[in-house]
C-alpha positions in Angstrom: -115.3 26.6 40.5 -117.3 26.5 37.7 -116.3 26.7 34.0 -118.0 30.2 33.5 -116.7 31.7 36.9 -112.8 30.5 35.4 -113.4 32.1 32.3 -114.9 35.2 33.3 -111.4 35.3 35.9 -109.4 34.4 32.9 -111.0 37.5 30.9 -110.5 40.2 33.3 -106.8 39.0 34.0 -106.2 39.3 30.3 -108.2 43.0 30.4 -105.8 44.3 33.3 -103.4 47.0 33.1 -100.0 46.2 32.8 -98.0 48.1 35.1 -94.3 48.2 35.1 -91.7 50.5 36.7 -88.1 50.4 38.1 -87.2 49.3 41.6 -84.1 49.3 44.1 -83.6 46.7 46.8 -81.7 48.6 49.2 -79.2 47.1 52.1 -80.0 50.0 55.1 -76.5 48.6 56.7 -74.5 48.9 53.9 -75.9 51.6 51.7 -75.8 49.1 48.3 -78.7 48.9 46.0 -79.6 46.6 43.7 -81.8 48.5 41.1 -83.9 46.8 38.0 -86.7 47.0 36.0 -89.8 44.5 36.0 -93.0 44.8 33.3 -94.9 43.7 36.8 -94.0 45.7 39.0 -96.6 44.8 41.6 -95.3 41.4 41.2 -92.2 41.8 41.9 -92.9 43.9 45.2 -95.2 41.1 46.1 -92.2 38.2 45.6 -89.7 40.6 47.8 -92.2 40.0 50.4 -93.0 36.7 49.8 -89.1 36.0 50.1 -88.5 38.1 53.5 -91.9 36.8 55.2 -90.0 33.0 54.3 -86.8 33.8 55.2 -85.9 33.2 51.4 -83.2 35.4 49.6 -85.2 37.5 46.8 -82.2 37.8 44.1 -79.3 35.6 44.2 -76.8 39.1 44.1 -78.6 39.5 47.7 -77.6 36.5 48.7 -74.3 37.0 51.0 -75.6 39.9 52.4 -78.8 38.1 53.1 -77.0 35.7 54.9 -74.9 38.4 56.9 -77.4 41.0 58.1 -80.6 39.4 57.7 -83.5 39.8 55.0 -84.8 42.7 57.6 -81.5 45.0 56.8 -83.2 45.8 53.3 -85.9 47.6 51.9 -88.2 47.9 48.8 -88.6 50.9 47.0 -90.3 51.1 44.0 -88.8 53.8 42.1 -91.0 54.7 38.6 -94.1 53.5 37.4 -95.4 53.0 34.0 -98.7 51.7 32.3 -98.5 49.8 29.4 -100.3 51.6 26.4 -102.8 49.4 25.0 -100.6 49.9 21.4 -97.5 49.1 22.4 -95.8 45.6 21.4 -94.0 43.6 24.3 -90.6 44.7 22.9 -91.3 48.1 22.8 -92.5 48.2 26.8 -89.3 46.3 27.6 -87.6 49.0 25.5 -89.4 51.6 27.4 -88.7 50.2 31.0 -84.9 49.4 29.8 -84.3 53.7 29.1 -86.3 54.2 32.4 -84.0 52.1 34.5 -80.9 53.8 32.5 -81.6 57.3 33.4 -82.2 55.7 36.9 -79.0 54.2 37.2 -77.8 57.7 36.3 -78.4 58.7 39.9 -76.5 56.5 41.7 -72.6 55.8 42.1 -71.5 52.1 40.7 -69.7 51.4 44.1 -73.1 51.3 45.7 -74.8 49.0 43.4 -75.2 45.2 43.4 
């Protein structure tokens, strides 16, 4: 690769839109969720499916019932998507994904969360 080709790749990662959202891992056997919040959203769909193509657990919470039913019993779902405003600091899109995943958690019952 030459030096131009990296830096022109380097550039237009930089230039991307950041995309964040809120996301729930779901176990279809046992109805339990585990629901976050990522500033890369298509990242972190992208590891879940890295980590069930492996056979690798995708969050340590998972684990036991990753061992139990298999990484087939759950599903991703992502849940809200934002795009990070071109004026807004790192802390405030953390801020902005932390009130998103709040009113998220809203909707579900503690007993069937991770």
């Amino acid at each position: 690769m030459n030096p131009q080709n990296k830096k022109d790749l380097i550039a237009a990662y930089k230039q991307r839109k950041q995309v964040g959202g809120v996301y729930a891992v779901t176990n279809t056997r046992t109805g339990k969720s585990l629901v976050l919040a990522s500033a890369d959203i298509g990242g972190i769909q992208k590891r879940y499916e890295f980590a069930a193509l492996t056979g690798g657990c995708f969050h340590p919470r998972l684990m036991k019932d990753a061992q139990t039913y298999g990484n087939d019993a759950f599903t991703f779902t992502v849940l809200e998507q934002i795009e990070r405003k071109e004026t807004q600091t790192d802390r405030d899109f953390a801020e902005d994904l932390d009130a998103l995943l709040a009113l998220r958690l809203e909707q579900y019952d503690p007993a069937t969360l991770y």
